[in-house]
KERO-122189 format. One line per field, with one value per atom (N, C-alpha, C): residue number from 1; x, y, z. Coordinates in steps of 0.001 Angstrom, whole numbers, plus 500000, padded with zeros to 6 digits. Layout:
k: NUM/...
X: X/...
Y: Y/...
Z: Z/...
//
This chain:
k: 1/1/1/2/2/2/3/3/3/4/4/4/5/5/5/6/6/6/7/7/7/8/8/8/9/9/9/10/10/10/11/11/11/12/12/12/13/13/13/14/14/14/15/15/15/16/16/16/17/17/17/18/18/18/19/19/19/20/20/20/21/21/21/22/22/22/23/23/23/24/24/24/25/25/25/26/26/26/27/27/27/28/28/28/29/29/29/30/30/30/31/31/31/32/32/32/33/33/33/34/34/34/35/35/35/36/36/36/37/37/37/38/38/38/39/39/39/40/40/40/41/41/41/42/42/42/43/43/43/44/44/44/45/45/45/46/46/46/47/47/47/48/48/48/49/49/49/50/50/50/51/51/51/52/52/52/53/53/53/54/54/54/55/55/55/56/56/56/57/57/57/58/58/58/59/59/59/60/60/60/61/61/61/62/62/62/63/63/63/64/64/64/65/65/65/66/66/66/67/67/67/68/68/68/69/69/69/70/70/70/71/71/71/72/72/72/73/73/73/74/74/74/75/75/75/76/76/76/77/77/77/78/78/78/79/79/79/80/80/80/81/81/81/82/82/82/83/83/83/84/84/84/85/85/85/86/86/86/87/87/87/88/88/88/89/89/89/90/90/90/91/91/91/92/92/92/93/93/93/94/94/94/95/95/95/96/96/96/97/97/97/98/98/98/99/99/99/100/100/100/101/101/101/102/102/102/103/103/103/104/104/104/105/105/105/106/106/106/107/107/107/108/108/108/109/109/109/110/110/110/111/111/111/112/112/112/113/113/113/114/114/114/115/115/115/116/116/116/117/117/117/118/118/118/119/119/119/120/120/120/121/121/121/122/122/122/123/123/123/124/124/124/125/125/125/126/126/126/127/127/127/128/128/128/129/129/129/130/130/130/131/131/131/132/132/132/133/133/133/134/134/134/135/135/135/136/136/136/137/137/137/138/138/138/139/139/139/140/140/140/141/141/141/142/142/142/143/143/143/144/144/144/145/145/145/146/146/146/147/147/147/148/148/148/149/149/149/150/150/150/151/151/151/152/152/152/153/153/153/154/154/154/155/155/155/156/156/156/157/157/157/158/158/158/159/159/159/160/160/160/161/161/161/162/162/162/163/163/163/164/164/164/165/165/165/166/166/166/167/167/167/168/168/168/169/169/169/170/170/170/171/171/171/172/172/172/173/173/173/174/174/174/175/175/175/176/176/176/177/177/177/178/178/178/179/179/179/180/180/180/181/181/181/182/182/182/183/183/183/184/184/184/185/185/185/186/186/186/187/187/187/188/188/188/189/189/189/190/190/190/191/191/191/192/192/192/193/193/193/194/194/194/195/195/195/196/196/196/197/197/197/198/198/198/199/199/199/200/200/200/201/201/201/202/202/202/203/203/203/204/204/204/205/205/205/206/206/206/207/207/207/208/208/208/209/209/209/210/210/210/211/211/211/212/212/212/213/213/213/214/214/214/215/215/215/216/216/216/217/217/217/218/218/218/219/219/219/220/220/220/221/221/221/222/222/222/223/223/223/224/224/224/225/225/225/226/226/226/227/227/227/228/228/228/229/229/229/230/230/230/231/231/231/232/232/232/233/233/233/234/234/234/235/235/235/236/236/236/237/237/237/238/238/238/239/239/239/240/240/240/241/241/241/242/242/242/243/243/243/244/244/244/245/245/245/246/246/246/247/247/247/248/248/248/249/249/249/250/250/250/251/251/251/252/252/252/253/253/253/254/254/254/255/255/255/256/256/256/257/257/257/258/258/258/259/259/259/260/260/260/261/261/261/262/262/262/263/263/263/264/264/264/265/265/265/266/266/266/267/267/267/268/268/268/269/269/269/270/270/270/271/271/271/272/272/272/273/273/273/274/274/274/275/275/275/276/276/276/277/277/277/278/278/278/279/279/279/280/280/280/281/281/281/282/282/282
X: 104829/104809/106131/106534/107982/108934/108783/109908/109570/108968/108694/109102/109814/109610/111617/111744/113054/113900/112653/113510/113641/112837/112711/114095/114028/115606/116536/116892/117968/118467/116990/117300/117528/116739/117945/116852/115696/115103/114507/114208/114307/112807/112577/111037/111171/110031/109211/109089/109605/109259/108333/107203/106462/105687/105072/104481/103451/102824/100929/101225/100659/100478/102417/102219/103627/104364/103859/104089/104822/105519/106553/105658/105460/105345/105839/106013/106591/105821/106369/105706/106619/106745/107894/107938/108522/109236/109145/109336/108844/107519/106577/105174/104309/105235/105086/105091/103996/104542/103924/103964/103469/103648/103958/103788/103676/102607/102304/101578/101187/100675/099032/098369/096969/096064/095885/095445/094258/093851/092942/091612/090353/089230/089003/088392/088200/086934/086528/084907/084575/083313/082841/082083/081910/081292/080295/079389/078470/078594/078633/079014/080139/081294/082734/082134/083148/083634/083809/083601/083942/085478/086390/087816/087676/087299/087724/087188/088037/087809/086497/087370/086857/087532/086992/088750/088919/089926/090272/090808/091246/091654/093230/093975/095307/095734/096387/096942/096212/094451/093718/093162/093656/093025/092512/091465/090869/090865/091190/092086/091320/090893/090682/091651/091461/091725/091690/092236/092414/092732/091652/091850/092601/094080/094787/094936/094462/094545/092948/091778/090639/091122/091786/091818/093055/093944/094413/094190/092771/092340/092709/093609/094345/093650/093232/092800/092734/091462/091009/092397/092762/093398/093002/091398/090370/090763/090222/090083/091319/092534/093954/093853/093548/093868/092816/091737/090391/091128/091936/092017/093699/094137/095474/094897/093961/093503/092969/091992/091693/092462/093556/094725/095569/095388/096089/095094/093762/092971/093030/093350/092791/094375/095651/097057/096511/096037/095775/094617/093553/092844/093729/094864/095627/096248/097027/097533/096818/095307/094624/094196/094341/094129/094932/096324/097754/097383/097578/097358/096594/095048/094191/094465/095148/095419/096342/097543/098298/098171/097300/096664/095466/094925/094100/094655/096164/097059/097518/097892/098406/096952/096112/094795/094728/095180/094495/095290/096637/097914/098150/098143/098570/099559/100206/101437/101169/101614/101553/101928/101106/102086/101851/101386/101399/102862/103264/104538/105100/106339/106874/107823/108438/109008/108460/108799/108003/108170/109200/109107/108401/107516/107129/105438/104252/103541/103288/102165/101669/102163/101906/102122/103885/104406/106261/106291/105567/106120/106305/104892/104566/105538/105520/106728/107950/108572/109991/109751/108701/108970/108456/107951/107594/108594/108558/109953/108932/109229/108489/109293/108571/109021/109578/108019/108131/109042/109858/110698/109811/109143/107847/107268/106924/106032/107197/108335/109777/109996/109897/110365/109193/108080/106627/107024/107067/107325/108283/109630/110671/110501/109376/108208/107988/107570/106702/108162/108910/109777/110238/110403/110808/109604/108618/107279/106664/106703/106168/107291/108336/109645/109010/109558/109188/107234/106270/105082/105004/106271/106350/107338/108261/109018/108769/107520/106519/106461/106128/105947/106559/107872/109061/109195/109788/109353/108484/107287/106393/106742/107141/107435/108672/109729/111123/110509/108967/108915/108800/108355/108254/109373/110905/111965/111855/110589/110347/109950/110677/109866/109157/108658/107998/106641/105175/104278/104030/103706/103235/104386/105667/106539/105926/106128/105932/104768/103413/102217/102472/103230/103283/103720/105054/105792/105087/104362/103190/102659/101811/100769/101425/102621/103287/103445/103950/104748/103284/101905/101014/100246/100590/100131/100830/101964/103060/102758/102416/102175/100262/099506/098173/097976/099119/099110/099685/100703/101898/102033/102463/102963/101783/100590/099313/098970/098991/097897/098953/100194/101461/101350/101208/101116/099674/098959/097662/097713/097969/097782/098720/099992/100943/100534/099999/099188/098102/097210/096228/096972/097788/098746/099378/099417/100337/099562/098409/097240/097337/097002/096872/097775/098979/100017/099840/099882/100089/099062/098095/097153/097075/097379/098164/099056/100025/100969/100531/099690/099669/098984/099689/098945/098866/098057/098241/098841/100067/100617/100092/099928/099374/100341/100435/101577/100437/100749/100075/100758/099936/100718/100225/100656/100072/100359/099433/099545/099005/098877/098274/096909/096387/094865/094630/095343/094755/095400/095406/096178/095051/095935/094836/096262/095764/096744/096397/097297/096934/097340/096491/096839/097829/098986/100121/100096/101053/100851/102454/103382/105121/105866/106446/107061/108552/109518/110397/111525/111528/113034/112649/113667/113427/114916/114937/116014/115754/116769/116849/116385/115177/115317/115582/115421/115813/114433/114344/113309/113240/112579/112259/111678/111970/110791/110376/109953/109379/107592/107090/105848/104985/104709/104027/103645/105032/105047/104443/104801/103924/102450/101586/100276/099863/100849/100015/099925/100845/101134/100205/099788/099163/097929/097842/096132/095405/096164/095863/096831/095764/096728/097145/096859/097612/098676/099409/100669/101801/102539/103537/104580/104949/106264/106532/107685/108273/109690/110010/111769/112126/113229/113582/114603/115410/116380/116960/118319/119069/118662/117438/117533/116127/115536/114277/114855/114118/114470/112849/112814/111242/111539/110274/109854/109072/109123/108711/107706/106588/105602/105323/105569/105842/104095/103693/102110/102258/101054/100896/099858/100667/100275/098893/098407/097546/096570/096762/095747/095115/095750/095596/094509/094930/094585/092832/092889/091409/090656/090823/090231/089817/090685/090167/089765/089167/087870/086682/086709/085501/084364/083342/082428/081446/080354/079489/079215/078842/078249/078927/079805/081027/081360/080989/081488/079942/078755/078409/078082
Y: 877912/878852/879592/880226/880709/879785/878780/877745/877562/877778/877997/878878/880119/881412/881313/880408/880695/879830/878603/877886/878210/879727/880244/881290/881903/882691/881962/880994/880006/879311/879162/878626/879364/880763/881599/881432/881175/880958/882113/881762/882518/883536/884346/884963/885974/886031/886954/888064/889718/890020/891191/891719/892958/893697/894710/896164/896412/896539/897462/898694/899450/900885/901128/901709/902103/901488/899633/898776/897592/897205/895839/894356/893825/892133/891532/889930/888571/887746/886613/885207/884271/883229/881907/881930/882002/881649/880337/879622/877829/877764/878466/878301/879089/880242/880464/879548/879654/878942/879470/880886/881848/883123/883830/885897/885628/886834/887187/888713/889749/890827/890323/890898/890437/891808/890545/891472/890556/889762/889042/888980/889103/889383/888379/888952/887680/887730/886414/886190/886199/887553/887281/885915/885107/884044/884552/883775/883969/883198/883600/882923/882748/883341/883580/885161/884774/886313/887857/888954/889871/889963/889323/889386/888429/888288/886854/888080/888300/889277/888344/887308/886491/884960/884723/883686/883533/882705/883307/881331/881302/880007/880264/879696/879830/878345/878546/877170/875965/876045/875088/874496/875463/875350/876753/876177/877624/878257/879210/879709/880826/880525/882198/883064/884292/885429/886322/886338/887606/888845/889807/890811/891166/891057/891662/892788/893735/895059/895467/894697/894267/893454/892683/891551/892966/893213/894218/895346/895909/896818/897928/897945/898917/899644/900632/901536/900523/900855/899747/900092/899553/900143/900641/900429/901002/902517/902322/904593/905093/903992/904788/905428/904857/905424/906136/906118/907282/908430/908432/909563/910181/909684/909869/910645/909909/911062/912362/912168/913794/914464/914046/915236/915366/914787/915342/916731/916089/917182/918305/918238/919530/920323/919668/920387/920938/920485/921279/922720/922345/923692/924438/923892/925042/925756/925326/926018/926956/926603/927760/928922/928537/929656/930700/929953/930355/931637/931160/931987/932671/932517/933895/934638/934261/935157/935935/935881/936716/937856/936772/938063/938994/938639/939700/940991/940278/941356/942639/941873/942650/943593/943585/944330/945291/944959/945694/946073/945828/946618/945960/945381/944300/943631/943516/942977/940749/940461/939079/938223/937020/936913/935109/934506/933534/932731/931415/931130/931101/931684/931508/930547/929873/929026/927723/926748/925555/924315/924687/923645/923869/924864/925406/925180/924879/924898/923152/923255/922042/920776/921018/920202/919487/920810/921094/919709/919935/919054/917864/917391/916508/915238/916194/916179/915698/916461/916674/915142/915034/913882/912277/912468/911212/910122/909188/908479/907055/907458/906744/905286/904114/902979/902311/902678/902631/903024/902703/903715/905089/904420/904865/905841/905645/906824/908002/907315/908256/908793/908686/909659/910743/910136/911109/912039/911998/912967/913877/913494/914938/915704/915327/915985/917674/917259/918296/919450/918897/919761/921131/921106/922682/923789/922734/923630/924174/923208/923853/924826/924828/925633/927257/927128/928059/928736/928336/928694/929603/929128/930296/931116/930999/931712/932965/932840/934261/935036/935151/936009/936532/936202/937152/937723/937247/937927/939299/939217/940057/940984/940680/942014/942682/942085/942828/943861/943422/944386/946113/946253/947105/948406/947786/948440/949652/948964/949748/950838/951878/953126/953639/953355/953498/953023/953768/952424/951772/952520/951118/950026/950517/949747/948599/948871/948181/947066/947993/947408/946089/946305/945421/944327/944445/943620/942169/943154/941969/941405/941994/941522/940149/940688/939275/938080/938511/937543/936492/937433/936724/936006/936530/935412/934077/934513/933298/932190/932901/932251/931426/932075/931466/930566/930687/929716/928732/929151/928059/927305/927868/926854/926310/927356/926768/925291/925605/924663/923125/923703/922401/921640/922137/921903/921197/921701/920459/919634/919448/918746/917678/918020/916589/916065/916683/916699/915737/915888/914905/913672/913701/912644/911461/912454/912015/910788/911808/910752/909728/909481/908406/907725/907628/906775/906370/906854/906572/905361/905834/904985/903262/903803/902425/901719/902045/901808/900994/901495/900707/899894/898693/896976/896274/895861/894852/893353/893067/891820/890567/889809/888204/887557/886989/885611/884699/883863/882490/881674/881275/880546/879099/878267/876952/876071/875100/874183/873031/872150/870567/870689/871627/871613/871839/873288/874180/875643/876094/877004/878513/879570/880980/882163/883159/884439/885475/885988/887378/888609/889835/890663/892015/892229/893350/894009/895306/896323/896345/895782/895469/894378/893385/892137/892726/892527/893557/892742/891781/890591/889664/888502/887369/887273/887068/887203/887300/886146/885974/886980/887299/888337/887827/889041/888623/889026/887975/888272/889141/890172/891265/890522/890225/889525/888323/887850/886911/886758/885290/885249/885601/885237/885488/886942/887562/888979/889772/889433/889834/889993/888586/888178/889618/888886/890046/891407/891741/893675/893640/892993/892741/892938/891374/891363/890842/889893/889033/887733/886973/885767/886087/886906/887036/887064/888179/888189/887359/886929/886111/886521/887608/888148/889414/890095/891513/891484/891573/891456/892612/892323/893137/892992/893391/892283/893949/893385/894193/895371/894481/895783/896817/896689/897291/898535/899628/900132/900280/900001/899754/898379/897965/897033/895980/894569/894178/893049/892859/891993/891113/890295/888694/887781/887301/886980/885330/885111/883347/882788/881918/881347/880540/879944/879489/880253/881089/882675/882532/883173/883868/882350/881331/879846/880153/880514/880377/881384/882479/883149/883296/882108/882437/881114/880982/879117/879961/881072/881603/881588/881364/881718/882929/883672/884527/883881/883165/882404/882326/881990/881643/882904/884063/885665/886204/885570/886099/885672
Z: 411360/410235/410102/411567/410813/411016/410706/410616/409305/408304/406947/406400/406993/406727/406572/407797/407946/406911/406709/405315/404137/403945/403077/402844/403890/403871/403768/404354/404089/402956/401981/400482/399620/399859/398764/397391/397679/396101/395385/394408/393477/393461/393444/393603/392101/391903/390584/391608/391010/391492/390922/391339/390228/390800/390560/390638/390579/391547/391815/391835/390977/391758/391780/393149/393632/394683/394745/395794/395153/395679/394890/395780/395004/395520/394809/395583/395228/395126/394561/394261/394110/394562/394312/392812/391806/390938/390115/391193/390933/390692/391652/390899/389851/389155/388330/386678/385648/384675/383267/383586/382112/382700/381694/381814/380612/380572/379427/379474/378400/378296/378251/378942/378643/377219/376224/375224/375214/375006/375291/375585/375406/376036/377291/378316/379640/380104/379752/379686/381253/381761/383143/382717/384646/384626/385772/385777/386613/387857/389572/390592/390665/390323/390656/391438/392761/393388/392562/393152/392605/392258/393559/392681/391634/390870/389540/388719/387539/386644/385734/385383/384647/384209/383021/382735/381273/380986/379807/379049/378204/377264/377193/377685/377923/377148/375700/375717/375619/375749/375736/377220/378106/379822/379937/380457/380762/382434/382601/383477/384188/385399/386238/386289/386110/386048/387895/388868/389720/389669/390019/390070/391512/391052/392570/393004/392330/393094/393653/393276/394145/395473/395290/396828/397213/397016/397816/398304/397755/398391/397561/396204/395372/394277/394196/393019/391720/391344/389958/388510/387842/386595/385554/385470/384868/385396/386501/387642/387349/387295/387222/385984/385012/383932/383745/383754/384287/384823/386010/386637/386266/385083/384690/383189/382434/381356/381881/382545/383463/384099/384354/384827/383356/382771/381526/380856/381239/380549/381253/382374/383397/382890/382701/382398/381052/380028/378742/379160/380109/380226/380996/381459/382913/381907/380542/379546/378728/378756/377440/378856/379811/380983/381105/381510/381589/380099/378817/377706/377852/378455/378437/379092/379888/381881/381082/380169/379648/378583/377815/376762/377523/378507/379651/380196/380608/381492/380445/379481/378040/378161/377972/377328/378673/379748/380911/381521/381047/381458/382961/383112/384253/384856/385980/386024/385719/384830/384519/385851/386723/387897/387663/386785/386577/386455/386757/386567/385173/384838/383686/383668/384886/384174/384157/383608/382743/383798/384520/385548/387171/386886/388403/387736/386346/386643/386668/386881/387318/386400/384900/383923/383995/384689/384334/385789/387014/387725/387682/387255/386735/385617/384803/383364/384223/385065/385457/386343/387078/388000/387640/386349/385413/384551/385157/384705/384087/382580/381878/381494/381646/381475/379971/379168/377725/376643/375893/375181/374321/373514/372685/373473/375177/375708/375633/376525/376884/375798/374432/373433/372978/372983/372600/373586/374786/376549/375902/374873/375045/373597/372889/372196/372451/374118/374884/375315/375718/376313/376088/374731/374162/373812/373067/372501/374240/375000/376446/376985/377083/377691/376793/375709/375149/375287/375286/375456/376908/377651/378944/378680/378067/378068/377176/376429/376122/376691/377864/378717/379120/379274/379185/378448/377461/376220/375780/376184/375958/377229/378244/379565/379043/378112/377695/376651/376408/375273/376080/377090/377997/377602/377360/377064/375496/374765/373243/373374/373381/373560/372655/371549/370383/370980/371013/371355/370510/369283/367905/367944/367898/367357/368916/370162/371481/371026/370812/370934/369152/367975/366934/367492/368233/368618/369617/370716/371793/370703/369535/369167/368116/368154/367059/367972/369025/370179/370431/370857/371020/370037/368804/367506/368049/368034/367797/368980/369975/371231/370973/370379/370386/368990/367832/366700/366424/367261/367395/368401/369748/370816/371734/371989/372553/371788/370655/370273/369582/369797/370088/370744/372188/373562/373179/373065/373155/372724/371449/370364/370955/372012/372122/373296/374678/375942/375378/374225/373756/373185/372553/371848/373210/374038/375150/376157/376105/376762/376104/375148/373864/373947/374111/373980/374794/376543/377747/378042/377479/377859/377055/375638/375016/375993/376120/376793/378266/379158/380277/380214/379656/379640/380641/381199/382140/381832/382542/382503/383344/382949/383603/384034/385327/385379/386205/385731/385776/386938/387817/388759/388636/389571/389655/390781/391053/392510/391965/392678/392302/391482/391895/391687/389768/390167/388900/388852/387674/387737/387320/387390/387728/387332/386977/386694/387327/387995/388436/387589/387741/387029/387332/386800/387889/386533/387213/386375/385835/386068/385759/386462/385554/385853/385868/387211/387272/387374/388233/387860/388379/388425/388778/389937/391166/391940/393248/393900/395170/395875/397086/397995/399749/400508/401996/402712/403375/404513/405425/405867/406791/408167/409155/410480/410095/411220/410786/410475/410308/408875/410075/411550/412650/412753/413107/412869/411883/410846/409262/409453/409497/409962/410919/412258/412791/412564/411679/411649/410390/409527/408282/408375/409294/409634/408051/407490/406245/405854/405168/405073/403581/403088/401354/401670/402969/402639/403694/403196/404070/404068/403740/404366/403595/404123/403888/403511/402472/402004/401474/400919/400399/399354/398070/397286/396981/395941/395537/394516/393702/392672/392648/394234/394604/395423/395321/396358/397403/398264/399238/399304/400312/401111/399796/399665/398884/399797/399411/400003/399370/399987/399604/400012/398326/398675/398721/399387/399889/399132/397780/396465/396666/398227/398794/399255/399347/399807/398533/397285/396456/395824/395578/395194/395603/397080/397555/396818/396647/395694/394737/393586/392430/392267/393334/393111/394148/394865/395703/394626/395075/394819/395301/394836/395052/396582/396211/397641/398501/398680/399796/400265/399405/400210/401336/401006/401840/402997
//
């Protein structure tokens, strides 16, 4: 086996390489022979494994479908995006909070201690550390930037009013700042936080690449097809196995335009899977 491993470093070939989650894998290149976006409906069959999504009419062959982030053990893409709209929702209630917590303090004479600046609450980190792939998402995202910057920067605002020694003139002034703040930038902020979801969720398609062997061919499903280019082997395939403790994967590389460990899957592993049957799992 690693005399397979080593002819593999030595040839220099070419690997696909693409994206689960926040994990890079490979696939030979050569046995690739389709990518595509899956828009497609994929008919369940009855007595295929739980990994077999389903299969689908490719071209006039009809084709199993793997669910690889099931055989890997990886968060469904269904839950991801399940649990990526609900943190969007929970950032829009942290904002109508943020707003009540301020117009509260105002009424009760309170020192405001919530964060004002835009990159310290939850939504801001988030925002700041989101590096969107899409052009379309990446431009909806700098949407948010100013209407949210400004929606904290109210609150400053409203504490400089402190300096008015007039109270009406003091107390007109909050009460404008907080119009402006509950007509305008609150309900900005939602309205693009909801928009945002919406796109995002457009946006994360699952991509298919289609592999193939003597038999028959099958697609797995990844979440980004990222290059096509020589990588280097990490240890050898023995070593792998054993630190693994699976035959999906056959090795650990690494190439130029990754930064992490890239895991290199065994086209014969994956092969057995999407011919398992119900039966054969138990």
């Amino acid at each position: 086996m690693d005399v397979k491993h080593n002819e593999l470093k030595a040839n220099d070939l070419p690997w696909l390489v693409f994206k689960l989650q926040n994990q890079y894998f490979a696939v030979n290149s050569g046995d690739v022979t389709g990518i595509f976006q899956l828009k497609q409906e994929v008919t369940a069959v009855p007595g295929y494994s739980e990994n077999v999504r389903g299969i689908i009419n490719l071209r006039g062959e009809i084709i199993p479908i793997l669910e690889l982030r099931r055989i890997l053990e990886i968060i469904s893409f269904e839950k991801e995006q399940r649990e990526f709209s609900d943190m969007l929702d929970v950032r829009k209630q942290d904002h109508v909070n943020w707003v009540n917590e301020l117009q509260r303090c105002i009424e009760c004479g309170e020192e405001f201690k919530l964060t004002t600046d835009p990159h310290k609450c939850a939504f801001g980190v988030w925002y700041d550390n989101y590096k969107a792939k899409d052009q379309t998402v990446a431009f909806h995202l700098k949407k948010i930037y100013e209407p949210h910057k400004k929606l904290h920067q109210m609150a400053e605002k409203i504490a400089e009013c402190k300096s008015i020694a007039d109270e009406d003139i003091r107390k007109q002034r909050i009460d404008e700042l907080m119009k402006e703040e509950k007509t305008v930038y609150m309900p900005m902020i939602l309205n693009l936080l909801e928009e945002t979801k919406q796109v995002l969720i457009t946006s994360l398609r699952e991509m298919c690449i289609v592999l193939a062997n003597e038999e028959h061919s099958f697609g797995i499903l990844v979440d980004e097809v990222c290059s096509v280019e020589a990588i280097e082997f990490i240890g050898s395939e023995s070593e792998v196995r054993k630190m693994l403790q699976t035959d999906l994967v056959e090795g650990i590389a690494q190439c130029s335009s990754v930064d992490g460990q890239i895991l290199v899957l065994n086209k014969e592993a994956l092969f057995r899977e999407s011919v398992k049957s119900k039966e054969l799992e138990k």
